[in-house]
KOLLUMPA-795373 format. One record per residue (C-alpha): residue in three letters; residue number from 1; x, y, z. Coordinates in steps of 0.2 Angstrom, whole numbers, plus 5000, padded with zeros to 4 digits. Example, Ala and Ser with C-alpha at 12.3 -4.5 7.8 and 13.67 -1.06 7.14 Angstrom:
+---------+-----+------+------+------+
: residuo : num :   xx :   yy :   zz :
+---------+-----+------+------+------+
:     Ala :   1 : 5062 : 4978 : 5039 :
:     Ser :   2 : 5068 : 4995 : 5036 :
+---------+-----+------+------+------+
***
This chain:
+---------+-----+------+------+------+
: residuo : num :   xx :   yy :   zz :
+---------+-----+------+------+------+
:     Unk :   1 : 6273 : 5486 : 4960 :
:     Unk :   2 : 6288 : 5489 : 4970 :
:     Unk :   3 : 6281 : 5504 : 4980 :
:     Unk :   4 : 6267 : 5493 : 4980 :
:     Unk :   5 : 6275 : 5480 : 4990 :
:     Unk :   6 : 6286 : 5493 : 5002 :
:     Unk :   7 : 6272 : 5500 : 5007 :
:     Unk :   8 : 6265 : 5480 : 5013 :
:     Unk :   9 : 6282 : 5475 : 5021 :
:     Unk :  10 : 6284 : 5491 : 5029 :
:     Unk :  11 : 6265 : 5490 : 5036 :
:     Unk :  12 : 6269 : 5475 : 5043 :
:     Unk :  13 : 6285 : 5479 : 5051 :
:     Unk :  14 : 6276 : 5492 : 5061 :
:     Unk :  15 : 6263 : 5479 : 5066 :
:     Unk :  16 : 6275 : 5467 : 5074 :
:     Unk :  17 : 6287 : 5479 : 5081 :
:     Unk :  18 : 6269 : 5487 : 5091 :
:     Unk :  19 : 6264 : 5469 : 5096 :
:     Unk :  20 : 6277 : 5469 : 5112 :
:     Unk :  21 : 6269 : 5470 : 5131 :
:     Unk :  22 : 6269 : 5486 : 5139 :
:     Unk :  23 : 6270 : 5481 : 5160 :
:     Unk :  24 : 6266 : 5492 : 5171 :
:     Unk :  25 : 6275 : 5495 : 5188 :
:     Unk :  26 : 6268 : 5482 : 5202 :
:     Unk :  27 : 6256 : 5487 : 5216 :
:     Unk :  28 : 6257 : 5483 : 5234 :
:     Unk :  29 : 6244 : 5476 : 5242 :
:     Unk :  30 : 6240 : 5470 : 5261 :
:     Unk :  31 : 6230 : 5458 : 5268 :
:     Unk :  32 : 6226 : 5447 : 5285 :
:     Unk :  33 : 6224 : 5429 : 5285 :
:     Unk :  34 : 6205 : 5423 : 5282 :
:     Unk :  35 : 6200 : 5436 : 5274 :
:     Unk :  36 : 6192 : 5442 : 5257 :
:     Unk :  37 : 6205 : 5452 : 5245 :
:     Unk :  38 : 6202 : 5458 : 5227 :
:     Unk :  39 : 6216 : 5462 : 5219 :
:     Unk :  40 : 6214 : 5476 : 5203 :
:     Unk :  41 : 6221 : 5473 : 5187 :
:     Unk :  42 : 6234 : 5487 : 5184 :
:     Unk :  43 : 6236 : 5484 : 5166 :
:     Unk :  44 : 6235 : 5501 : 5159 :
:     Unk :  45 : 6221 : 5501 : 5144 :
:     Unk :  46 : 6221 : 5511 : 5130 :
:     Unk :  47 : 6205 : 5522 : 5125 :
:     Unk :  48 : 6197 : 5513 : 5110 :
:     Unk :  49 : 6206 : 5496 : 5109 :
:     Unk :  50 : 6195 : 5482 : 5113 :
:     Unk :  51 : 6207 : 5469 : 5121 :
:     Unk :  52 : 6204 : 5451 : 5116 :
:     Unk :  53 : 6207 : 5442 : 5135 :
:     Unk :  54 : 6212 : 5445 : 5152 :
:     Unk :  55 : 6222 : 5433 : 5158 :
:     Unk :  56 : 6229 : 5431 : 5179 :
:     Unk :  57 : 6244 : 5420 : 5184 :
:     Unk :  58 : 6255 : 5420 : 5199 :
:     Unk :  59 : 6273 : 5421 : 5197 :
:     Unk :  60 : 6288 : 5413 : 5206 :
:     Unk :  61 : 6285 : 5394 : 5213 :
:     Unk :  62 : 6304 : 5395 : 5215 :
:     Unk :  63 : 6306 : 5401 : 5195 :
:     Unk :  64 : 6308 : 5422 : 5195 :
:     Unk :  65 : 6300 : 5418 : 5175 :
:     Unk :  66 : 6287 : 5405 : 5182 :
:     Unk :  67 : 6271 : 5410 : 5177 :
:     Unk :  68 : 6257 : 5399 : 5183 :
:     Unk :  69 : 6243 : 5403 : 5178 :
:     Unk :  70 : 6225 : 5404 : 5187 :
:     Unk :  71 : 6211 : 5411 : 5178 :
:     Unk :  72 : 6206 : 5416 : 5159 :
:     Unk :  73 : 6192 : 5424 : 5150 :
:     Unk :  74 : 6187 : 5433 : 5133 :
:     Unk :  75 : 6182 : 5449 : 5132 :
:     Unk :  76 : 6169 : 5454 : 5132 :
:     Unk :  77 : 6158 : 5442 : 5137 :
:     Unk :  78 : 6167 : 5425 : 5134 :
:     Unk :  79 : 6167 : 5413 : 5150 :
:     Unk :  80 : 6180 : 5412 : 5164 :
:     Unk :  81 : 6190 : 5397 : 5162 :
:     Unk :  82 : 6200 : 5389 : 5177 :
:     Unk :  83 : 6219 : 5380 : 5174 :
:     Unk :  84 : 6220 : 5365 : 5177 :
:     Unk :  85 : 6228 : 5360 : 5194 :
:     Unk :  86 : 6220 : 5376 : 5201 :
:     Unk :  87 : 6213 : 5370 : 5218 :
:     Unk :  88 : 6206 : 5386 : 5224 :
:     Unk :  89 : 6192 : 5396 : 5224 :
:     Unk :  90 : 6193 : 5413 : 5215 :
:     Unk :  91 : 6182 : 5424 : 5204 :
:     Unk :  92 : 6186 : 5436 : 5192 :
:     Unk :  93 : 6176 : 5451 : 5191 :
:     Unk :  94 : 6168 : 5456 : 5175 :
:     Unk :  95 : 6167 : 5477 : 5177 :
:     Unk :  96 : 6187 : 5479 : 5183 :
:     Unk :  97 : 6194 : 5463 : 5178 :
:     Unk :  98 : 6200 : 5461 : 5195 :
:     Unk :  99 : 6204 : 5442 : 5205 :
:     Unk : 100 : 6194 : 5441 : 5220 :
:     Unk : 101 : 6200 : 5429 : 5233 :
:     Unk : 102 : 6192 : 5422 : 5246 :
:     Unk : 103 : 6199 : 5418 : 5266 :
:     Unk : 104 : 6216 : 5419 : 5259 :
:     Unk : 105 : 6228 : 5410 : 5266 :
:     Unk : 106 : 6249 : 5412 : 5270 :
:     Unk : 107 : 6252 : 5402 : 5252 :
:     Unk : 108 : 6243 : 5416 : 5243 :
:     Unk : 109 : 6255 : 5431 : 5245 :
:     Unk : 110 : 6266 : 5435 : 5231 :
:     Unk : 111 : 6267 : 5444 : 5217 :
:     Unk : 112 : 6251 : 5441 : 5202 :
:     Unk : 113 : 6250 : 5446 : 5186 :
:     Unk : 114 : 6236 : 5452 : 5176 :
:     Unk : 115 : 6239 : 5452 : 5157 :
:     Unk : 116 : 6227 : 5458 : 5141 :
:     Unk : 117 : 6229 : 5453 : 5124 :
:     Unk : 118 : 6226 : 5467 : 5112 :
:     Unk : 119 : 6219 : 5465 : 5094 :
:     Unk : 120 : 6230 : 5463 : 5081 :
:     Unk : 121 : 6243 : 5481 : 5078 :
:     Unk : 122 : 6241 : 5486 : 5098 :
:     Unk : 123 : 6252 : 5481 : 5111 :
:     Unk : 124 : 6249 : 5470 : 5126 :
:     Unk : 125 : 6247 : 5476 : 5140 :
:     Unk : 126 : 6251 : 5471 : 5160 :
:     Unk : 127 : 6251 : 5475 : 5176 :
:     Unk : 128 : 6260 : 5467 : 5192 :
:     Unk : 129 : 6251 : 5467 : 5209 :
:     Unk : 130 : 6261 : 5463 : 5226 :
:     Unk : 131 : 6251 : 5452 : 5238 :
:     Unk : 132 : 6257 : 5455 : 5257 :
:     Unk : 133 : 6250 : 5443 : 5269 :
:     Unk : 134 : 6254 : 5455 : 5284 :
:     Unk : 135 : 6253 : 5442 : 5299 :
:     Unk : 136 : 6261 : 5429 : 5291 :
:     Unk : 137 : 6281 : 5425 : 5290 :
:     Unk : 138 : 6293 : 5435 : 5277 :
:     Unk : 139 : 6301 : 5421 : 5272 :
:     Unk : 140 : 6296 : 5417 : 5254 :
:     Unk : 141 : 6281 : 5404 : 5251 :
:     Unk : 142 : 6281 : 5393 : 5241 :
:     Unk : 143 : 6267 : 5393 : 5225 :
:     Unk : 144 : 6257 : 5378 : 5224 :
:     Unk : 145 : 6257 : 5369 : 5210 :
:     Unk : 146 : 6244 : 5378 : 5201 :
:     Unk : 147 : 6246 : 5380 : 5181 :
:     Unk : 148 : 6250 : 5371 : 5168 :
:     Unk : 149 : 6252 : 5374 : 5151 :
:     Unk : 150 : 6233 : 5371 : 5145 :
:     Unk : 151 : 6215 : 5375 : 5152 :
:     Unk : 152 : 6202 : 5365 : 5160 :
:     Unk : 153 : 6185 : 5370 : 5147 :
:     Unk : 154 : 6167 : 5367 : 5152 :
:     Unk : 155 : 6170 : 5348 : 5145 :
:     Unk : 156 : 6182 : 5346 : 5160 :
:     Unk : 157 : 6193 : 5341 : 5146 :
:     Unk : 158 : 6210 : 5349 : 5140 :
:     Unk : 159 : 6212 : 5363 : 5129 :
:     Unk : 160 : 6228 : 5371 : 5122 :
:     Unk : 161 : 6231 : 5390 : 5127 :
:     Unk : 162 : 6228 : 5402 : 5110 :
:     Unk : 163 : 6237 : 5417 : 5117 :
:     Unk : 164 : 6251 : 5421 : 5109 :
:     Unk : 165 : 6269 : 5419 : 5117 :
:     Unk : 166 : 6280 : 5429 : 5103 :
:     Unk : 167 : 6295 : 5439 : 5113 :
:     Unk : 168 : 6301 : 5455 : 5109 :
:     Unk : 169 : 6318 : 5446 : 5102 :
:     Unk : 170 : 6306 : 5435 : 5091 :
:     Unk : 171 : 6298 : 5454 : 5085 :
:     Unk : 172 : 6314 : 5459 : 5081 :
:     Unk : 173 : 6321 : 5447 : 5071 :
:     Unk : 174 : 6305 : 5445 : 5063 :
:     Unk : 175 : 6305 : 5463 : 5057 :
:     Unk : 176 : 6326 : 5462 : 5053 :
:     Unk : 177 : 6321 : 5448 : 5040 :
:     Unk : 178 : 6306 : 5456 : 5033 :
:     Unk : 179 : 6319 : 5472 : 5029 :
:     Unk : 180 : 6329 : 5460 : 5020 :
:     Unk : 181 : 6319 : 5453 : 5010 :
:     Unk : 182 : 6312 : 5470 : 5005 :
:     Unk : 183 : 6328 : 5475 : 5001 :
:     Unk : 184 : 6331 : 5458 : 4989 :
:     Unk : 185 : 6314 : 5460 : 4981 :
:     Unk : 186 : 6318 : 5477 : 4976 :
:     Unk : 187 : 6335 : 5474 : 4967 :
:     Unk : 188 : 6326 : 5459 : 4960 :
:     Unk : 189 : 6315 : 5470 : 4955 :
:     Unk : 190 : 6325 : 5482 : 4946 :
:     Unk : 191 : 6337 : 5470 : 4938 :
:     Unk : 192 : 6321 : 5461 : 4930 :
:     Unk : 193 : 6314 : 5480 : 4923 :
:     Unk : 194 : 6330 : 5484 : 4915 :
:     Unk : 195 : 6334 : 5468 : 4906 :
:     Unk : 196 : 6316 : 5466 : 4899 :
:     Unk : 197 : 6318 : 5486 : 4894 :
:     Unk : 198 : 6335 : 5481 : 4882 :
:     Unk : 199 : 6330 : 5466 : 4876 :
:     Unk : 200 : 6313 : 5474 : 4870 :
:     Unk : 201 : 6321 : 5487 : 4862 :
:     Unk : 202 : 6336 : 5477 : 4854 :
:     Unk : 203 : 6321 : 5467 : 4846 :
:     Unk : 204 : 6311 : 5480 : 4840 :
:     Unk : 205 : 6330 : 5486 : 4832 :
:     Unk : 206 : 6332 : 5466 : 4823 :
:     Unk : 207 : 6316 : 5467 : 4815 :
:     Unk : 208 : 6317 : 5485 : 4807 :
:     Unk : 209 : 6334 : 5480 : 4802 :
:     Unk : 210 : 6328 : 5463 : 4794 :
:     Unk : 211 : 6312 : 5470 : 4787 :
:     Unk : 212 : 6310 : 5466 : 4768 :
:     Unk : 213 : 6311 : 5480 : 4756 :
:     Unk : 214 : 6295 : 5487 : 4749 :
:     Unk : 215 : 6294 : 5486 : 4730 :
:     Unk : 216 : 6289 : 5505 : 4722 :
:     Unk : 217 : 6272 : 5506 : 4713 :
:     Unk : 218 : 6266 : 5520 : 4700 :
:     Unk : 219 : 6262 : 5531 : 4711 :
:     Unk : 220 : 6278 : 5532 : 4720 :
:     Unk : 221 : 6289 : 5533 : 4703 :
:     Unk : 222 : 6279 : 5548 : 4700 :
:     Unk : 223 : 6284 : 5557 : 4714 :
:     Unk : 224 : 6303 : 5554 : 4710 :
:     Unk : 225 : 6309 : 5571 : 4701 :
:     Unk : 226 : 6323 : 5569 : 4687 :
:     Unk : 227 : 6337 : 5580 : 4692 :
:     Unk : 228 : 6344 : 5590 : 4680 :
:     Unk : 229 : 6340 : 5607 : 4669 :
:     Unk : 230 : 6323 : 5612 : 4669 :
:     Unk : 231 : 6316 : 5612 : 4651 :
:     Unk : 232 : 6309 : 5629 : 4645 :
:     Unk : 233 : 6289 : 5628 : 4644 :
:     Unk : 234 : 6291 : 5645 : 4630 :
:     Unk : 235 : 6283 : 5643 : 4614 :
:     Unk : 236 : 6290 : 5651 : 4597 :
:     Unk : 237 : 6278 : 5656 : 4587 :
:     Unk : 238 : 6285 : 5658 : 4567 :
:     Unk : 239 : 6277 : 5673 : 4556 :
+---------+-----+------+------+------+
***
């Protein structure tokens, strides 16, 4: 029972400490003012894992952590969802996963992320993608208000975001207390064995002990041999 239950823990330790986000390094990309730009997702995919959802948001907005995000889908063939307060048009492309913008603007450059949720034992994975706007100013621009913390459904009503926003602190300490209370179960464990072992054998000990005697029948008085001289079996025969 106890290897039984190692072998569960330790399974899904192994589960949570893989369920972190692997980012990849961020790609530059340029573009004029008015024009069409796709930018590709650069989320690295693993061979053979079928990715739940891709998801695109824009970071910054004056937060480095902001994430505001723009567009969702399930894979593979779930419908592309818009956050709500998004106010401009874009399209994400089924084949690559990519965002396709259109007559982009000033207040689109800056850096996008691409994300994919992986199935349960996998790792996330992401990718970051730089938007340069090459006739525009340097100075930073500000993000328009474009994300909030739940998606706009074919209802047009509001519905709460399912992905999952465990950090890799959360992981670790996750996996720490499932050590410990391996570690507890076990001792539990052992101490429980032992004590049951004693007091089963001390019982079977009180009743052998405290067993009534057994009164001799016929049979076993004759099997009792008198100790003592053997008497002769020689017969004398007188003449």
């Amino acid at each position: 029972m106890a290897l039984g239950l190692l072998r569960v823990l330790l399974s899904l330790s192994v589960c949570l400490a893989r369920g972190g986000v692997l980012t990849g390094d961020a790609r530059q990309v340029g573009a004029l003012s008015g024009r069409n730009c796709t930018l590709k997702c650069t989320a690295e995919h693993k061979a053979g894992v079928r990715y739940r959802t891709v998801v695109w948001y824009k970071l910054g907005g004056g937060q480095p952590d902001r994430q505001s995000g723009l567009l969702r889908k399930d894979l593979p063939h779930g419908e592309t969802r818009r956050y709500a307060g998004l106010d401009r048009e874009m399209e994400l492309l089924d084949d690559s996963h990519g965002l396709s913008l259109t007559n982009v603007t000033c207040a689109d450059g800056g850096l996008y992320l691409c994300k994919l949720w992986a199935p349960v034992g996998e790792q996330n994975r992401q990718g970051q993608v730089l938007l340069t706007l090459t006739d525009c100013p340097v100075e930073p621009t500000k993000t328009p208000d474009a994300a909030r913390d739940y998606l706009i459904g074919p209802t047009d009503l509001p519905v709460a975001p399912t992905e999952d926003v465990m950090t890799n602190d959360l992981v670790i300490c996750a996996t720490v207390l499932i050590m410990v209370a391996l570690i507890i179960l076990s001792v539990i464990h052992c101490c429980f064995n032992t004590t049951f072992k004693d007091r089963k054998q001390k019982l079977k000990k009180d009743i052998l002990l405290d067993a009534p005697v057994k009164e001799l029948q016929k049979k076993d008085l004759m099997l009792i041999y008198t100790l003592g001289p053997k008497p002769s079996t020689m017969k004398h025969i007188c003449v």
